[in-house]
C-alpha positions in Angstrom: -12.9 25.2 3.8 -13.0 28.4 5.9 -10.0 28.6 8.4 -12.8 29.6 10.9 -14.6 26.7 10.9 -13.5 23.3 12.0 -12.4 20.1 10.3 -14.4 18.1 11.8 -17.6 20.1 12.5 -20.3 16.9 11.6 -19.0 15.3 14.8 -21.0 16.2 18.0 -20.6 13.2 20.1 -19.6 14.2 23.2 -16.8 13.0 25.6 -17.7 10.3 28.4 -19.0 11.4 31.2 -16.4 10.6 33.5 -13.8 12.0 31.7 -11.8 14.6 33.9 -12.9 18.0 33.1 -9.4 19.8 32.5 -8.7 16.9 30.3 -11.8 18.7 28.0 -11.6 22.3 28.6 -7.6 22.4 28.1 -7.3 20.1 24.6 -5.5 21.5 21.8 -6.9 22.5 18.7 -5.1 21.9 15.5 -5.0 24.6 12.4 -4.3 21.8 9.6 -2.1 22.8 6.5 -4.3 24.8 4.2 -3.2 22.7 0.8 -2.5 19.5 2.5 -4.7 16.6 1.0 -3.7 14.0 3.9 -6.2 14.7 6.3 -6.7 13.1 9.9 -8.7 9.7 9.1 -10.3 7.0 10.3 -8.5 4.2 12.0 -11.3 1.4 11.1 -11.4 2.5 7.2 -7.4 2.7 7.6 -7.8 -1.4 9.2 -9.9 -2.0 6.3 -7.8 -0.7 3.6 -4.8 -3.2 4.9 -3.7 -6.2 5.7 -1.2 -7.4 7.9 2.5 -9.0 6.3 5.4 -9.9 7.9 8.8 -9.5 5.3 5.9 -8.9 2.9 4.1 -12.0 2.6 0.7 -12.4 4.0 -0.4 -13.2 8.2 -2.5 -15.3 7.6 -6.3 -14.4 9.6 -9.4 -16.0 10.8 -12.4 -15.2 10.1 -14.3 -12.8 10.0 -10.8 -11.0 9.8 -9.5 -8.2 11.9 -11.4 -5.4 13.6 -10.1 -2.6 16.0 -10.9 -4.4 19.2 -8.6 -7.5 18.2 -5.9 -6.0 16.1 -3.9 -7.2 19.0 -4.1 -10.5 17.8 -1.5 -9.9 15.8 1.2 -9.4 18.4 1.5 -13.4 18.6 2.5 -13.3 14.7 5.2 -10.7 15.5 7.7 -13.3 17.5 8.6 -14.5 13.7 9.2 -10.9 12.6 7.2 -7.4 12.5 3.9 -7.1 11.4 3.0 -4.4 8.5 -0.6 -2.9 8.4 0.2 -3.0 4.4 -2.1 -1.1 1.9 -4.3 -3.5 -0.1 -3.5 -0.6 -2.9 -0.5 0.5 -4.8 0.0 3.8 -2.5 2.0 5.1 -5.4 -1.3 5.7 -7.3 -2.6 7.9 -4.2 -5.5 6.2 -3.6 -8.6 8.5 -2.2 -8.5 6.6 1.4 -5.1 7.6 2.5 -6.7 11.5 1.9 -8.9 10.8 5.5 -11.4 13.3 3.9 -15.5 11.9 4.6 -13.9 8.3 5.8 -16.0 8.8 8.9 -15.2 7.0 12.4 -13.0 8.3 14.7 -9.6 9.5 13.7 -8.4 10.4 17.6 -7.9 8.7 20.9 -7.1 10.8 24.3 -5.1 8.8 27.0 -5.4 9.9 30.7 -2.7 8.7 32.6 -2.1 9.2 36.6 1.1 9.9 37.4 1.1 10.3 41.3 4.6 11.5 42.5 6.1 9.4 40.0 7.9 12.3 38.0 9.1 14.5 40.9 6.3 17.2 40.7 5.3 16.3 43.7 1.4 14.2 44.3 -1.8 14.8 41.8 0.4 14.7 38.4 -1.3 13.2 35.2 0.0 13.4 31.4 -2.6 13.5 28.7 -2.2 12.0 25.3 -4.0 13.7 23.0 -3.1 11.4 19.7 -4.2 12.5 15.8 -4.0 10.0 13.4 -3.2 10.1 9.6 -3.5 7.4 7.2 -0.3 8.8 5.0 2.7 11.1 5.4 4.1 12.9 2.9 7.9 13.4 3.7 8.5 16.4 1.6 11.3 17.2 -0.9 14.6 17.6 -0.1 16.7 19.1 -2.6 14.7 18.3 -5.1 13.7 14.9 -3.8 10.7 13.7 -2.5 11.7 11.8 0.6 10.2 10.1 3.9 6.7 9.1 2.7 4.7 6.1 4.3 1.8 4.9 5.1 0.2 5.9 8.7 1.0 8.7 10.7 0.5 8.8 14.6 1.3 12.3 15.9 0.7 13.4 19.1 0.4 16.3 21.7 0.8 15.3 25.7 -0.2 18.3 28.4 1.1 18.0 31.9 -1.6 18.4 34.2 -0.5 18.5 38.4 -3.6 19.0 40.6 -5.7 19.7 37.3 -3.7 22.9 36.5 -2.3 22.1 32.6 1.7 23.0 33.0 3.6 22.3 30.3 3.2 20.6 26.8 5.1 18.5 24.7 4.6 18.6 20.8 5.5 15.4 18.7 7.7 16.5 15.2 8.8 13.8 13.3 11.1 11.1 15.8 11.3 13.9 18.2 9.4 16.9 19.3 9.5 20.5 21.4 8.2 20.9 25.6 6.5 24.4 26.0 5.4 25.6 29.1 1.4 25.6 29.2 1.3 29.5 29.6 3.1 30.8 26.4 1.4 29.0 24.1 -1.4 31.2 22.1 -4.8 29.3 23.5 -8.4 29.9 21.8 -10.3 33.4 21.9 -13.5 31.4 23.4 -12.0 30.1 26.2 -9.0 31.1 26.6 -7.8 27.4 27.6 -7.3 25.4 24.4 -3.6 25.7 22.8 -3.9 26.7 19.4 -1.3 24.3 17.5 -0.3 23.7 13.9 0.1 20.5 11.7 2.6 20.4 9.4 2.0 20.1 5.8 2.2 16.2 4.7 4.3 15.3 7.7 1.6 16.2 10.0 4.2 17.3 12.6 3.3 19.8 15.5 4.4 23.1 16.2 3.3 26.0 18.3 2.6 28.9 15.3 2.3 29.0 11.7 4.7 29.6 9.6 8.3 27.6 8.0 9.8 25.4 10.2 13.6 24.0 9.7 14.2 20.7 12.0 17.5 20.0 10.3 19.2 20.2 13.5 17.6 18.5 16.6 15.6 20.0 18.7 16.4 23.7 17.1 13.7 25.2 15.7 14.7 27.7 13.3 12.0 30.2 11.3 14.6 30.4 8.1 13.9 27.4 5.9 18.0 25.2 5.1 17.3 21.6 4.1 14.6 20.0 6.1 11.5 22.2 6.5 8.0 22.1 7.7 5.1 24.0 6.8 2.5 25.6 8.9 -0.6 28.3 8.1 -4.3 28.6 9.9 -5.7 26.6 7.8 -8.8 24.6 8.6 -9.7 23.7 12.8 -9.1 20.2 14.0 -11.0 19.5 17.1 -9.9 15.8 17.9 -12.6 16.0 20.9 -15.2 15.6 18.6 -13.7 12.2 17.3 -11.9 10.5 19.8 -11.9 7.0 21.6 -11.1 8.2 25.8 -9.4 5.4 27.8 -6.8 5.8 31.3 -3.8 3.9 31.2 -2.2 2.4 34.1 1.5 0.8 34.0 2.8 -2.7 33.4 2.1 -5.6 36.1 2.8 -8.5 36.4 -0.3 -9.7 34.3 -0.1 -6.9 32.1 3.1 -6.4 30.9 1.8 -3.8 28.2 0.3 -2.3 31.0 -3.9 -1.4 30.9 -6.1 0.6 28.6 -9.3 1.3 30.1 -12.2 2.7 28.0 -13.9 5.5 29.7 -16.8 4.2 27.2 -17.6 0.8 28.3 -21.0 0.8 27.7 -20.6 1.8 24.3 -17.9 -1.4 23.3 -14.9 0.3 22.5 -12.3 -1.1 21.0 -9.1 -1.8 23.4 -7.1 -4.2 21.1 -5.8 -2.0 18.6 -4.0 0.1 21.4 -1.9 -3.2 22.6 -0.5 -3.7 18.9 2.8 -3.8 18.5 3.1 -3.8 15.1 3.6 -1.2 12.2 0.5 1.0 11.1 2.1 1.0 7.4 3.7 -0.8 4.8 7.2 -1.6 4.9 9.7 0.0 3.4 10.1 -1.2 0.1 13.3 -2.9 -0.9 15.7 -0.7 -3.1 15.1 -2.4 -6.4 11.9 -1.7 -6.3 10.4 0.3 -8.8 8.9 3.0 -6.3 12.2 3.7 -5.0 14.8 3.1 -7.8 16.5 6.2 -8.7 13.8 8.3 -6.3 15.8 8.4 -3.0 19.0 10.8 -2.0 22.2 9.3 -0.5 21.0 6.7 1.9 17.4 8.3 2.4 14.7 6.6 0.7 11.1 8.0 -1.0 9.3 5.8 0.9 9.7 4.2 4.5 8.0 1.9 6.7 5.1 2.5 9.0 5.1 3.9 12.8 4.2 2.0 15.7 1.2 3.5 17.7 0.9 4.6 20.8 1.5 2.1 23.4 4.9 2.9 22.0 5.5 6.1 22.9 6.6 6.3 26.2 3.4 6.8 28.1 4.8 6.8 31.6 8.2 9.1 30.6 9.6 10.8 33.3 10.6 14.3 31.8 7.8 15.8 29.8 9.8 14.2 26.1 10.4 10.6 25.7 14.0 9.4 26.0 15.5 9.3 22.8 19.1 9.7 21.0 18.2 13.7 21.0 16.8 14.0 24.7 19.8 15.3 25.7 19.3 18.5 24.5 16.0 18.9 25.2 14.9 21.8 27.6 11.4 23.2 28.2 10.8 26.5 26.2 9.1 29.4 27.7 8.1 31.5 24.9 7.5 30.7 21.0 9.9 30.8 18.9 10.2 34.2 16.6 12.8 35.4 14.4 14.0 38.3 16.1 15.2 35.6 19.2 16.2 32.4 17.1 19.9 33.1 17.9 19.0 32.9 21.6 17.6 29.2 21.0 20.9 28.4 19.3 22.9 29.5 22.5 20.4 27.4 24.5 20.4 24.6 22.1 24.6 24.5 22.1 24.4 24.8 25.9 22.0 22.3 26.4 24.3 19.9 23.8 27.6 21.1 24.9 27.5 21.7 28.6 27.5 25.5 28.4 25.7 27.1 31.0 25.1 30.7 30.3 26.2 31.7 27.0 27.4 29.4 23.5 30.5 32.3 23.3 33.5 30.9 24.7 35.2 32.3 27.4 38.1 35.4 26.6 35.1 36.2 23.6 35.6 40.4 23.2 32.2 42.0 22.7 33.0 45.8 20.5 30.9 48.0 18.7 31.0 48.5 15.1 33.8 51.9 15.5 36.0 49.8 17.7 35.0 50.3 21.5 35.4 47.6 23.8 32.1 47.0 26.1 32.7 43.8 27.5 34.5 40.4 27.6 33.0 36.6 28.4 33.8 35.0 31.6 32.3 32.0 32.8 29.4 32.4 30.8 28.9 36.1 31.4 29.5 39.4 30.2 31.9 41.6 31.6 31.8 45.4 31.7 35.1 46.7 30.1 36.2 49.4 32.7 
């Protein structure tokens, strides 16, 4: 398929009408991975290629079984143990529906959610989840090892809106992610409002250009490929506008502890339930002994893992524009994409933001000299100091 043409081109049903406008005009468009067979797919042909197990035996269901508006059902199963969206097929044999390709449906949902003052930005803030979803992930190979495959993939993108104006923009990567500023990210030659983003080859994470990613250490992007790499290229468009559910979400109450989804759509019927599951949107990860991971993992990582939760689970009312998380720490918002003439520049801010260091990543007394032995400076409380 033509890098210039999109994805997901049959679709032209439009957004609700009452759908904020800046919600539309600033949505990202994905470049998918050229050679990547694991497409974004439906989520009701994903719901009908499963079935739900807990420790992997069977939830039982009533008739006429499970559909997208009642998914939630399951939730009551879940005080006995997880519940699995488990693949009625062998996913070791690749079957064709965890490709996405033709399935048909809608494989996106966008999630408007008012913030107020609530973050400190001051009045008129709102976060927009723009969520893509896969039916499998490949992990990738790491030395030699394929690693990190399962079934289902939620991935998303969120843009900061205050007073409609889009400010800055996380990108989901694997358990963790990168925050750009709105402004430096490169944005569609037809409007000139749409960030142009990339999805990783297999693991269908996001980053801001094309290109080898290394996410071996967190949140430190580096172009040079070490251990655990993502690929990007401009491969074909993804415009999840064109196949997306649209619903507000306000925060938990008292008789909503989940908080509310609310369909922008609800003339139309659609589903709700399938956003409250708390479940797994995959299999399980298969014991050791099994014969799909015997002998195939490395160390303690295994081939394949369980399934991700979706996206009542990701921190919809966060505070800073990433979720809190064992990495958050060193998370910053970046003001310009990442290049390779600059990466050692991220590493200083990286180490500063992980470290305490406010200014520079070179200890104090460090003696900056040219090659022939002249002295031009020394580092002092995070700055460089003129030699006299």
């Amino acid at each position: 398929m033509s890098a210039t043409k999109t994805q997901n081109q049959h679709q032209t049903v439009p957004a609700p009408p009452k759908v904020p406008q800046y919600v539309l005009d600033h949505a990202p468009l994905l470049h998918l991975y050229t050679k990547d067979p694991y497409r974004p797919s439906s989520l009701a042909t994903h719901l009908h290629h499963t079935h739900p197990e807990i420790n992997f035996k069977p939830v039982p269901v009533r008739a006429p079984g499970l559909t997208l508006d009642t998914l939630n059902v399951l939730n009551e199963a879940s005080k006995t143990g997880v519940v699995y969206l488990t693949s009625n097929e062998d996913v070791s044999t690749d079957p064709e529906w965890l490709k996405g390709v033709g399935a048909g449906g809608k494989t996106g949902v966008v999630v408007v959610v008012p913030r107020g003052d609530a973050v400190g930005d001051g009045d008129g803030v709102v976060d927009v989840y723009y969520f893509y979803f896969f039916s499998f992930n490949f992990g990738g190979v790491v030395l030699g090892k394929e690693l990190g495959d399962h079934v289902g993939d939620w991935e998303h993108s969120m843009i900061r809106f205050v007073k409609g104006v889009p400010k800055y923009v996380w990108l989901s990567q694997h358990a963790n992610g990168e925050a750009y500023t709105y402004k430096c990210l490169n944005k569609d030659v037809k409007t000139g409002k749409r960030p142009i983003l990339y999805c990783a080859n297999g693991s269908h994470a996001i980053y801001p250009t094309a290109g080898p990613h290394d996410h071996t250490i967190p949140n430190f992007n580096l172009p040079t490929p070490i251990l655990l790499v993502d690929d990007t290229d401009a491969g074909p468009l993804y415009d999840s506008l064109l196949d997306s559910y649209y619903y507000e979400y306000s925060g938990p109450s008292s008789v909503a502890p989940s908080g509310t989804f609310t369909p922008y759509y609800k003339s139309r019927d659609d589903p709700v339930g399938f956003l409250y599951f708390t479940g797994r949107w995959g299999d399980e990860e298969y014991p050791a002994d099994d014969p799909r991971q015997k002998g195939k993992g490395l160390f303690t990582f295994k081939k394949y893992v369980g399934g991700p939760t979706g996206p009542v689970d990701k921190q919809l009312l966060r505070k800073e524009v990433w979720p809190q998380n064992q990495w958050s720490g060193g998370q910053r918002i970046r003001t310009r994409l990442p290049g390779v003439a600059r990466w050692w520049e991220e590493l200083g801010k990286w180490l500063g933001g992980k470290f305490g260091m406010k200014k520079s990543a070179y200890p104090n007394g460090t003696i900056k000299m040219t090659v022939d032995g002249k002295r031009l400076g020394v580092m002092q409380a995070g700055k460089w100091i003129t030699a006299e």
